[in-house]
Structures are given as C-alpha cells and as structure tokens.
Kinemage of the C-alpha trace (Angstrom):
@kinemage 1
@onewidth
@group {chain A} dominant
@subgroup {mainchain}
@vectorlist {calphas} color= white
{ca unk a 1} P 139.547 73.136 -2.159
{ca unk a 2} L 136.807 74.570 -3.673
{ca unk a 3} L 136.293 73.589 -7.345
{ca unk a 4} L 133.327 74.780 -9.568
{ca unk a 5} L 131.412 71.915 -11.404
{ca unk a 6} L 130.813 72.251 -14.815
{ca unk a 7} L 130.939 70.199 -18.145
{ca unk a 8} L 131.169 66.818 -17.750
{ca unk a 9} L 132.314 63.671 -14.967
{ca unk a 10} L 135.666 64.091 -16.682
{ca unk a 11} L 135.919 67.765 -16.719
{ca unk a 12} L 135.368 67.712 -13.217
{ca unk a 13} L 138.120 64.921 -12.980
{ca unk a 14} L 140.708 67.067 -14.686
{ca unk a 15} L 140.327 70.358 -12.481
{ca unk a 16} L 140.101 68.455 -9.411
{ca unk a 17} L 143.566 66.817 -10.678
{ca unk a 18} L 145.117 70.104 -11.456
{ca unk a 19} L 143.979 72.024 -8.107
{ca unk a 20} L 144.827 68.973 -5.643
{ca unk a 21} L 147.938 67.767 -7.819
{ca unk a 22} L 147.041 64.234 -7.815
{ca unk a 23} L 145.921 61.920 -10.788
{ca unk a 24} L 141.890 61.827 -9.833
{ca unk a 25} L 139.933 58.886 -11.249
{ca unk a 26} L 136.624 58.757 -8.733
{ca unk a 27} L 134.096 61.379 -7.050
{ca unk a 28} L 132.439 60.114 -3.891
{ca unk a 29} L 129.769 62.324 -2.200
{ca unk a 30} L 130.037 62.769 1.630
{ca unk a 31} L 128.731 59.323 2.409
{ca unk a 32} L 130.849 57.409 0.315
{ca unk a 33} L 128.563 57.113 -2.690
{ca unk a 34} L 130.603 56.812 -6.249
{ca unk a 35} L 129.367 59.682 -8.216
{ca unk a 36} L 128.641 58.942 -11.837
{ca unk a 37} L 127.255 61.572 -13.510
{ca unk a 38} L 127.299 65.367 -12.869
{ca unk a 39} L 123.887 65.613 -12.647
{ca unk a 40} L 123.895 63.187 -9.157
{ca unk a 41} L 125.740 66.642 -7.563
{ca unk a 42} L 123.729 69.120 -5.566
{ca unk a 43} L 124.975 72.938 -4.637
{ca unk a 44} L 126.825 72.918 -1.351
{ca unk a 45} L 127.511 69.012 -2.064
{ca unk a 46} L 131.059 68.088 -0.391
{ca unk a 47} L 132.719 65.965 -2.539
{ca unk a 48} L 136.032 63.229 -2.062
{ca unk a 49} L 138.336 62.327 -5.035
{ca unk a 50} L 140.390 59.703 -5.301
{ca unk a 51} L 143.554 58.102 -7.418
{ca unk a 52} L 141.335 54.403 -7.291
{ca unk a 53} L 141.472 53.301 -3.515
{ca unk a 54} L 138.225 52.674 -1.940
{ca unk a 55} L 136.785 55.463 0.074
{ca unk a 56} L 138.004 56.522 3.186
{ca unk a 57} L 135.798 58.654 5.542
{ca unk a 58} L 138.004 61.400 6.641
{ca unk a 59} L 136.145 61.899 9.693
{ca unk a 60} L 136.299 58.319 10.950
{ca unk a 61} L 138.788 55.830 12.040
{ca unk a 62} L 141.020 55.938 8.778
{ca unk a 63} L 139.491 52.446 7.835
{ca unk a 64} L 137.954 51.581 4.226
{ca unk a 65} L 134.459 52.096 3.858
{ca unk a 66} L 132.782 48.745 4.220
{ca unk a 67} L 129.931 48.579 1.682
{ca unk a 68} L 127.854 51.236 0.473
{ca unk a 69} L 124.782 50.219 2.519
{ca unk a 70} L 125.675 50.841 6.018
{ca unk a 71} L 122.722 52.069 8.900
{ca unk a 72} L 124.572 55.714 8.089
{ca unk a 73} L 123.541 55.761 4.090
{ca unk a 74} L 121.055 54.987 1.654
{ca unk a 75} L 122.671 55.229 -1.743
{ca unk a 76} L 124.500 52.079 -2.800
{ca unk a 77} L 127.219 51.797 -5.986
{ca unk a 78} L 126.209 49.315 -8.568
{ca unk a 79} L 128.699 48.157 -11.080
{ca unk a 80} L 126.879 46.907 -13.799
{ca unk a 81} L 128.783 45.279 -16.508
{ca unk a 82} L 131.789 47.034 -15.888
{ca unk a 83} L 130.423 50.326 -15.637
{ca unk a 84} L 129.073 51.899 -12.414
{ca unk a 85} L 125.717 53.913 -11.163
{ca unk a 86} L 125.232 55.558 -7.900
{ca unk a 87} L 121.781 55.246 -6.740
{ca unk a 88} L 119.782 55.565 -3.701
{ca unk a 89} L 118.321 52.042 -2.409
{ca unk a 90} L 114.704 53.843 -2.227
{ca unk a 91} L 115.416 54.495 -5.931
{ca unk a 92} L 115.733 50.624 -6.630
{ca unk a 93} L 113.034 49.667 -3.978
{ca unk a 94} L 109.903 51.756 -3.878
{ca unk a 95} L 108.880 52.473 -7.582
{ca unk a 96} L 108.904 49.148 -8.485
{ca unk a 97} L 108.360 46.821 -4.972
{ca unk a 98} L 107.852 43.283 -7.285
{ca unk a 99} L 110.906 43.479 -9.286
{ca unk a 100} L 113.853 41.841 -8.915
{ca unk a 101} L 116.514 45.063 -7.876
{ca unk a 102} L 113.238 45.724 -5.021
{ca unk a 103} L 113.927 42.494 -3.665
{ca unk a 104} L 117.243 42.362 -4.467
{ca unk a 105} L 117.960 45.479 -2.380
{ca unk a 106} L 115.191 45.662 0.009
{ca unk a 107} L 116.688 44.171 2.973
{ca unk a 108} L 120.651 44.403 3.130
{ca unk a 109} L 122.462 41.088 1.802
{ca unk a 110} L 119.307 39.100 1.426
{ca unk a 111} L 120.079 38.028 -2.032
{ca unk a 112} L 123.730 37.855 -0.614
{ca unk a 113} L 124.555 40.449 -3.438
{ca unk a 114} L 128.961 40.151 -4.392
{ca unk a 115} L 130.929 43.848 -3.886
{ca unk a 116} L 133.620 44.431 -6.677
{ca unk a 117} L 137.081 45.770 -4.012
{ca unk a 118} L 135.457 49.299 -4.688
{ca unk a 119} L 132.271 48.096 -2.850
{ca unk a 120} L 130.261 48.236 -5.837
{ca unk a 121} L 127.651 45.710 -6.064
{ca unk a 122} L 128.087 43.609 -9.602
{ca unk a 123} L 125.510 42.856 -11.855
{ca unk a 124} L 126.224 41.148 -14.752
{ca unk a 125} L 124.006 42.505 -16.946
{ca unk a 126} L 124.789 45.546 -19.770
{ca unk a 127} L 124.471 48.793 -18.564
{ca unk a 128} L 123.774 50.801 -21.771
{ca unk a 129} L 120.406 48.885 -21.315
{ca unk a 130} L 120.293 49.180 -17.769
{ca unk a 131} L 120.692 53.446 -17.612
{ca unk a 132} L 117.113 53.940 -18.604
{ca unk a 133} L 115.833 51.366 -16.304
{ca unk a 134} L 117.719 53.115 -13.775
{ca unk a 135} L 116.461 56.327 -14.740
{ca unk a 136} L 113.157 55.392 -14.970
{ca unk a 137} L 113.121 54.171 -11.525
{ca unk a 138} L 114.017 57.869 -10.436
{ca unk a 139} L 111.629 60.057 -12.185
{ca unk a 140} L 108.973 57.626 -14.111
{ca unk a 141} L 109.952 58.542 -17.975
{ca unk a 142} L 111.313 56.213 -20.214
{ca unk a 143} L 114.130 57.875 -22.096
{ca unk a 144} L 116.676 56.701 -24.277
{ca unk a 145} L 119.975 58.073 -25.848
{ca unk a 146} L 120.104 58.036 -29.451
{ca unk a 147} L 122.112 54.875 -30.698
{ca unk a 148} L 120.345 52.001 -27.869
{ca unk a 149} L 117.665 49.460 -29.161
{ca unk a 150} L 114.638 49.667 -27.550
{ca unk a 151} L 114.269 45.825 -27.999
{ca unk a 152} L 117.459 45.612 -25.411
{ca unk a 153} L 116.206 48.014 -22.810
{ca unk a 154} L 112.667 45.901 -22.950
{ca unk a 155} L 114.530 42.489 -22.436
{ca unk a 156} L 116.224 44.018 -19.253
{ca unk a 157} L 112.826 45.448 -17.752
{ca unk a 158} L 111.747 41.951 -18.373
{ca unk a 159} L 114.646 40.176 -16.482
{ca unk a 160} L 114.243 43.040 -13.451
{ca unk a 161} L 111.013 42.558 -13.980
{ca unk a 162} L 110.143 46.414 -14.223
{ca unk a 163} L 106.599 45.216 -15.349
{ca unk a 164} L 105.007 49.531 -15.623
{ca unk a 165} L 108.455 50.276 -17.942
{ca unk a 166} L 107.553 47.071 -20.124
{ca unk a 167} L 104.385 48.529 -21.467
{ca unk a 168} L 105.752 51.516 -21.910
{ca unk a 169} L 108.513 50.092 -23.854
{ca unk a 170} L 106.249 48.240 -26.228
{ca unk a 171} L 104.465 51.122 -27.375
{ca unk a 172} L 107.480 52.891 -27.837
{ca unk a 173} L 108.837 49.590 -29.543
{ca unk a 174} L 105.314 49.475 -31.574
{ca unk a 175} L 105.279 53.707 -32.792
{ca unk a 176} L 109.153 53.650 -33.956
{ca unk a 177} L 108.492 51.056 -36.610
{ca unk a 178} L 108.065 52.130 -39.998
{ca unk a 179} L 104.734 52.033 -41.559
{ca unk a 180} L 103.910 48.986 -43.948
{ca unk a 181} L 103.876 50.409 -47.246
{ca unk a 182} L 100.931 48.431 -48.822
{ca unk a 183} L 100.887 50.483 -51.932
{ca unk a 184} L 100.354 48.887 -55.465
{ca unk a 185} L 103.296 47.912 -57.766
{ca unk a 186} L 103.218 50.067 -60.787
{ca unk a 187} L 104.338 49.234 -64.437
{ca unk a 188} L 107.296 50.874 -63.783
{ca unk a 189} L 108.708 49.391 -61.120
{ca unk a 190} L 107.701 45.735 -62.627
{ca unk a 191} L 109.338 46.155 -65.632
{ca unk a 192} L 112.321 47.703 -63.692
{ca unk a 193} L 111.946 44.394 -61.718
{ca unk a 194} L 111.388 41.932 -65.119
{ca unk a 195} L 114.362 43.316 -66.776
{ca unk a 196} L 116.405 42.746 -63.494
{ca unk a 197} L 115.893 39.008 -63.520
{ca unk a 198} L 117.681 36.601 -65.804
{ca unk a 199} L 115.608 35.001 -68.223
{ca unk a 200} L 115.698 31.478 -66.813
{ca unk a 201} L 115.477 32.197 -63.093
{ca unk a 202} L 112.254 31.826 -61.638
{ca unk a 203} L 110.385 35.131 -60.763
{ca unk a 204} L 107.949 34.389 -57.436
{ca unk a 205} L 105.946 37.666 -57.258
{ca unk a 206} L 103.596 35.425 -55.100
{ca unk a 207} L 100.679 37.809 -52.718
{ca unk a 208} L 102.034 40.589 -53.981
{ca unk a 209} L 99.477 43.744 -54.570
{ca unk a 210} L 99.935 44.956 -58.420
{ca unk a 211} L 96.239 46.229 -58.032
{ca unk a 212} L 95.122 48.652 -60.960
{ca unk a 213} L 98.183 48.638 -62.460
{ca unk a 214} L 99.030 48.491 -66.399
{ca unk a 215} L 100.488 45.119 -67.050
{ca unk a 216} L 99.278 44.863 -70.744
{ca unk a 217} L 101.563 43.264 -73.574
{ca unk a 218} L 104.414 42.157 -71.210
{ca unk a 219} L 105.557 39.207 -71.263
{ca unk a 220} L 104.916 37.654 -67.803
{ca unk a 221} L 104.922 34.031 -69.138
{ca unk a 222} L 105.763 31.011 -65.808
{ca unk a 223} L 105.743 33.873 -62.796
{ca unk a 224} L 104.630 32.792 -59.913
{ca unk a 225} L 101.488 35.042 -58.804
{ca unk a 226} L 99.752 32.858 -56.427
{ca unk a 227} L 97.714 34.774 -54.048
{ca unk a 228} L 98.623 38.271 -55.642
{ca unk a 229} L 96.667 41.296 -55.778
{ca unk a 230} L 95.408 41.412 -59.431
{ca unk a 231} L 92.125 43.585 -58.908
{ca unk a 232} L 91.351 46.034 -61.476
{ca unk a 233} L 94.659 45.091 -63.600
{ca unk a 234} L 94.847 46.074 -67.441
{ca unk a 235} L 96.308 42.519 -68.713
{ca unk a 236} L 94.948 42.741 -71.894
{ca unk a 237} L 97.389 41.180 -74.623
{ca unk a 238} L 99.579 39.793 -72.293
{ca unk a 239} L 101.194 36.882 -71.812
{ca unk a 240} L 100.611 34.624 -69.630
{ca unk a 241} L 101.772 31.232 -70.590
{ca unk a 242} L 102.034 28.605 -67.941
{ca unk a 243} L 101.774 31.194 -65.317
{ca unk a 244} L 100.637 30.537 -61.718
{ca unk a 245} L 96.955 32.598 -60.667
{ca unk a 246} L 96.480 30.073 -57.813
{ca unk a 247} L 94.058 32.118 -55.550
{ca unk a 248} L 94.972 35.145 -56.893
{ca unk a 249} L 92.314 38.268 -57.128
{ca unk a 250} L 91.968 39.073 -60.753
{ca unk a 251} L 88.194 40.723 -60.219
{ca unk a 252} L 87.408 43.466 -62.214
{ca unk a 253} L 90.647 42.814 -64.206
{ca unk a 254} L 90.908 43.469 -67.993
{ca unk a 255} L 92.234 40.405 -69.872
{ca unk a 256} L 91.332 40.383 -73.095
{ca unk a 257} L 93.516 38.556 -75.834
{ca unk a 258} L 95.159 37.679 -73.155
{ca unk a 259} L 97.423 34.215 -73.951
{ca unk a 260} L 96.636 32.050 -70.890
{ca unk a 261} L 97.852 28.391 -72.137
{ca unk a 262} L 98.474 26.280 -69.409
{ca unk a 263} L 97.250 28.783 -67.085
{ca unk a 264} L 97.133 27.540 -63.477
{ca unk a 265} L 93.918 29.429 -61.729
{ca unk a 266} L 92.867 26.952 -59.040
{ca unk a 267} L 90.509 28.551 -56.671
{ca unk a 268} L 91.325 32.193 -58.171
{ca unk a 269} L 88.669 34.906 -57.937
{ca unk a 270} L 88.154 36.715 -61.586
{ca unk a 271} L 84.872 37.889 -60.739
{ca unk a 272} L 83.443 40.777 -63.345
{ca unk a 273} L 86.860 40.399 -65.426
{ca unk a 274} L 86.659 40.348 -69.127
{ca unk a 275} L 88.329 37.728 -70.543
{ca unk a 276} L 87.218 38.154 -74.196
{ca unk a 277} L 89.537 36.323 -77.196
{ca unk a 278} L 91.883 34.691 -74.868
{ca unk a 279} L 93.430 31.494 -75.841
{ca unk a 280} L 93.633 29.083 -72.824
{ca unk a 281} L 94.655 26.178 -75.820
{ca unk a 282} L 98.036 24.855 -75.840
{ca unk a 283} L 99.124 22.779 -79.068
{ca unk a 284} L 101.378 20.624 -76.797
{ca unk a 285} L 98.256 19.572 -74.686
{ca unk a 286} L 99.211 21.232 -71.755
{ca unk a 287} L 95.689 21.982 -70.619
{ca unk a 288} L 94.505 24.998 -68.520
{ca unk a 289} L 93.343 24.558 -65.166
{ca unk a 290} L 90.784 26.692 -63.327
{ca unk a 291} L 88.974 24.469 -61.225
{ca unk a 292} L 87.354 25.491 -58.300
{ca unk a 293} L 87.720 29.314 -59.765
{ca unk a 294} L 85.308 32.002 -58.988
{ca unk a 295} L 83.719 33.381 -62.629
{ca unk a 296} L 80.626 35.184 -61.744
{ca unk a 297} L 79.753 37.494 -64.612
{ca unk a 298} L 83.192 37.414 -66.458
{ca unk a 299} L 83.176 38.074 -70.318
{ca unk a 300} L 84.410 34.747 -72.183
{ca unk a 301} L 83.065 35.848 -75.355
{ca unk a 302} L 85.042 33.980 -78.626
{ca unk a 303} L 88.038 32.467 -76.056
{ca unk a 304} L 89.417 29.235 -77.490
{ca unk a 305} L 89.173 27.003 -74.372
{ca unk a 306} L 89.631 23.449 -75.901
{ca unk a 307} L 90.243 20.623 -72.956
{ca unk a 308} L 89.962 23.269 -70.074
{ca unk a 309} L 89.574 22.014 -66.519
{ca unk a 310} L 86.648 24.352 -65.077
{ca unk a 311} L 85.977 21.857 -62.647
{ca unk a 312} L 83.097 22.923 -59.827
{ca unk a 313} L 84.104 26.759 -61.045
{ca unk a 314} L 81.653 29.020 -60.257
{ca unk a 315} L 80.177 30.776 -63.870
{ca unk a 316} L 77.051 32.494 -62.621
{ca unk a 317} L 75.617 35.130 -65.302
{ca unk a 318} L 78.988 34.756 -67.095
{ca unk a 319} L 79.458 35.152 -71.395
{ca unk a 320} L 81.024 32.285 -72.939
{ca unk a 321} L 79.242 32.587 -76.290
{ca unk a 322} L 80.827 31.663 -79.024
{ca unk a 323} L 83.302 29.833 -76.762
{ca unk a 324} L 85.126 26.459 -78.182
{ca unk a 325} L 85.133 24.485 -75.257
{ca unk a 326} L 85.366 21.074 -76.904
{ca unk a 327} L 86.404 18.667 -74.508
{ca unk a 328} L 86.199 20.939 -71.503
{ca unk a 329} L 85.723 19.409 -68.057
{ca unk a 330} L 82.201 21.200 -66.509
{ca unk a 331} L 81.675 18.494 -63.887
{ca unk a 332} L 80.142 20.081 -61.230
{ca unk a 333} L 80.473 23.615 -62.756
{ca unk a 334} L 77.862 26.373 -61.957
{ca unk a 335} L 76.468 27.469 -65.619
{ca unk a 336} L 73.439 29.070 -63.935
{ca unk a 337} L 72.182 31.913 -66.432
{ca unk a 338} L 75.398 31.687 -68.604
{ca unk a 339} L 75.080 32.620 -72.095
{ca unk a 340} L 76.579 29.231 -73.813
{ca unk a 341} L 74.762 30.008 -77.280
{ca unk a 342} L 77.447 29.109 -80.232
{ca unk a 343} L 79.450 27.483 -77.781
{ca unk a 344} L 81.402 24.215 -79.067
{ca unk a 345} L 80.689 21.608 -76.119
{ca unk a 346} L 81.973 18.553 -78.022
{ca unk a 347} L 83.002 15.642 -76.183
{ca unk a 348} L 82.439 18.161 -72.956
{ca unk a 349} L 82.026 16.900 -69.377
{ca unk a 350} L 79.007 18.785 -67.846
{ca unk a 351} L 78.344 15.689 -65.110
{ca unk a 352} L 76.407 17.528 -62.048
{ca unk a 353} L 76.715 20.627 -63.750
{ca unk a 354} L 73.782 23.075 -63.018
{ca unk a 355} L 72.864 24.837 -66.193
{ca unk a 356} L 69.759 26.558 -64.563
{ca unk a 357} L 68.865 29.244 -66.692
{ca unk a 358} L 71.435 28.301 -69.414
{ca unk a 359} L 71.213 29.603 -72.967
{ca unk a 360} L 72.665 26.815 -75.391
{ca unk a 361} L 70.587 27.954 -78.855
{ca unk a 362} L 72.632 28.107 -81.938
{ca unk a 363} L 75.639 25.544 -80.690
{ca unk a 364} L 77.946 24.576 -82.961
{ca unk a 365} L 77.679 20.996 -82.096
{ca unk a 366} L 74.831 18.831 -80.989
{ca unk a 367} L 75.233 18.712 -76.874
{ca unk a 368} L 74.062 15.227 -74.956
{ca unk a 369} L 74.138 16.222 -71.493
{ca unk a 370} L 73.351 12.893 -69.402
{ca unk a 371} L 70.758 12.498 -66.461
{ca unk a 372} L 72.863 13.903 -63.960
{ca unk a 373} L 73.085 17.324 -65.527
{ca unk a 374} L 70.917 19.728 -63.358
C-alpha cells in the first residue's frame, strides 16, 4: 500500500492501521531498522509495520530477524531506558572514535551488548538525555528541547564519554545562567527587609553590598554586618548599638552622631569616613572594640570614646580633637600626624604607639606617655 507520510510517528501509525486493517504499533525500514522518528524516512523509503512481533524480512526465509547488526545492515535499534532510537553504527562510531558507544559498537558483540526480544540493544541509561547525544553524533549541533536540563545531558556525554559535546555543553551550561545581580541594597528595600523581621530574631545581613545607600536614623542596633559593603553609606544618626562591622568597608561613609556603643569593628576599613559626635561609650561598660581597624584620615572630632579598644588601629592624618578618650587602649596604635589637641587621654594606654607628627597642645588632661611610646 502506498501511504503518504506526514505529521507525526503516530500519525503515520494510525493511517497505516486504517489502510492495512491491522492494529500497527512499529515502522521498520527495508533492513529491519525500528523507525523512530519521521524525520529517519527518506522519499521512495519502503517501509514494514507491525502489530509488535519482531521483524520479518519478507523476502527471506520467513525467520525473525536476528539482531540489527548483521553483514547486510548498518543501522542498529537501541532501546535506551525504555524508549528506542534507530541509528546507523557509523553514527555511534566515527564522530566520536574514544567514547564509550564507539567502542561499544565498533566491532559487533565486543562489549557482548544484551538485545531486548525486539533486537534492540538496552542501555540503561535515560533517553531524554541521551536524544541530543544521539543527535549530536549525526550532524555536530548540540540541541535541546525545551523542558531537559542541560546539567543531565552533560552527565551523559560524560559517562559516553562524548568529550567535543562536553565543552560545548558547559558553555551552554555557563551562558543560560542568570547574571549575578551585584547591585546595592537601597533604603527601601532594607527597611522593607527590617520591618519583615521580628524584633528579637537575629538579622545577619553579613557581606552584603548596601554601598551608597541612605541608612541614616534607622535603627540597625545588634545586626550582623560583618564583611558588608558599607562604602559611601549616609549613617549619620543612626543606631548602631552593639552591632557587628567586623571587616566591613565603611570608607568614605558618613557617620556622624552616629550611636556606636559596643560597636564591634575589628579589622574594619573606615578610611576617609566622618565619624564626628558619635558616642562609642556605653554606661553598662560594654566597651567598643576597633582594634586592628583601618582609620586613615577619618573625622573623630568631639566623639565620646571613653575605654575604647583601638588596639594597633591604623589613625594616620585622622581628627580626634576634642575627643574623650579617657582610658582608651592605643597600644600599638598608629597616631602619626593625628590631630589629638583637646583630647582627654586619661589613664590611656599609648604603649608602642607611634605618635610621629602628633598634635597633643591644649589637652584636657596632663598625658605621661612612657619610654616605649614612639
């Protein structure tokens, strides 16, 4: 009979039922290769159907096909997972000579490859990853239907060993992920985000980047902002009590009358930030600690900084006048060209300190550095 093809597999099916009056479930081509996809059919092709039984070549003995690789043909039937793909064994072999289907099907039953009763050779492996392998063993592009991870189809090149597909795959892999939005937090979305979160749950906003943005006057008191992008912030008036700057980036930020009791800034960088009238003195004793921090050139001017730990900080060219730093630890600290004058440095620990350059005229208090002072 002569049927057109058109549509799909299944539309084919369904005429070829209704022309040869028989339930048809499978196309084979000439050669007893299972046909799995319309697009596998050529003009002029002559084509078998079948309710299920294995092929039978009408112009031999009457006997069931045995195997798909005989000296006679080159495609082969692979049923992969359940589901089946007619290929050619060149297909499988010469694109890709390393892999594992090349030596799999390079010489016939060297791997000693199992037949499902259709003659189909299994492979337990899933075939919606497996199709554009397959296809890009015929024609060299990778494509893939909409709906299939890419991460699936590169973990079966790997296991084939398709190593040319693999690269391709990665790049592919690397281009469909989104772009990492590294854009600033704005006021906004923080306070969006502050009024969110329940009072007494901890808030870790730790190496995040709020750089340039307007955090003045809130009330940002115990949030964890270790390693965050502060750059450029306006944090003037705000407070923030007991709150954790451990190696965050405050240069350039704006924090005057700021309340920073109990601040933790260990190791921060507040380099050109103006600190001016912030209080850094907690009644309860709770001290503040920046040791280790990077000051160079910030604006201290009138802060009230009684028992601060500035330990080995770094205050090159920095303001402090004016500053109450009674009982402050110094040891270490670099106070090179600082302008200390009016400062209150009772009871202060400025052991090893270098103070290079130091202005200390007009202090409040009479200061007795000892010999180890620089």
């Amino acid at each position: 009979q002569v049927v057109a093809v058109y549509g799909t597999l299944s539309d084919l099916l369904s005429v070829a039922s209704n022309k040869l009056g028989i339930k048809a479930t499978s196309v084979y081509n000439g050669k007893g290769g299972l046909i799995d996809d319309i697009a596998l059919i050529r003009d002029d092709d002559v084509l078998f159907v079948c309710e299920g039984e294995p092929f039978i070549d009408p112009q031999g003995d009457g006997r069931a096909q045995e195997g798909l690789t005989g000296a006679h043909t080159d495609w082969l039937t692979l049923n992969v997972g359940g589901r089946y793909f007619t290929t050619t064994r060149s297909t499988l072999v010469n694109k890709e000579p390393d892999s594992m289907l090349a030596h799999m099907f390079k010489d016939k039953d060297a791997w000693g490859n199992k037949q499902d009763p259709r003659g189909a050779f299994l492979i337990d492996r899933s075939p919606d990853y497996f199709e554009p392998i397959l296809n890009y063993l015929r024609h060299g592009q990778l494509i893939v239907n909409d709906g299939i991870n890419l991460l699936g189809v590169l973990e079966e090149a790997r296991f084939f060993g398709i190593d040319s597909l693999i690269e391709h795959l990665e790049t592919a892999i690397k281009n469909s992920q989104p772009a990492e939005d590294h854009s600033p937090i704005s006021r906004k979305e923080f306070v969006r985000f502050l009024l969110a979160t329940p009072t007494k749950s901890e808030l870790r906003c730790q190496g995040l980047n709020f750089s340039g943005a307007d955090l003045s006057r809130l009330d940002l008191r115990y949030i964890n902002f270790k390693m965050a992008n502060l750059s450029r912030c306006n944090l003037a008036h705000a407070n923030l009590c007991c709150a954790n700057l451990e190696r965050a980036d405050l240069s350039g930020s704006v924090l005057d009358c700021a309340n920073l009791q109990g601040v933790k800034m260990l190791c921060s960088n507040a380099e050109g930030a103006s600190l001016k009238g912030c209080n850094f003195e907690d009644p309860s004793g709770l001290k503040a600690n920046l040791e280790g921090a990077n000051l160079k050139g910030v604006d201290m001017e009138g802060s009230q900084m009684t028992g601060i730990n500035l330990r080995v900080a770094t205050l090159k060219n920095a303001k402090l006048k004016n500053c109450n730093l009674r009982g402050a630890t110094l040891a270490g600290t670099d106070l090179e060209n600082c302008d200390l004058s009016g400062c209150d440095l009772q009871e202060a620990n400025l052991r090893g300190s270098n103070v290079k350059g130091a202005i200390f005229e007009e202090m409040l208090t009479p200061l007795h550095m000892s010999q180890s002072v620089r």
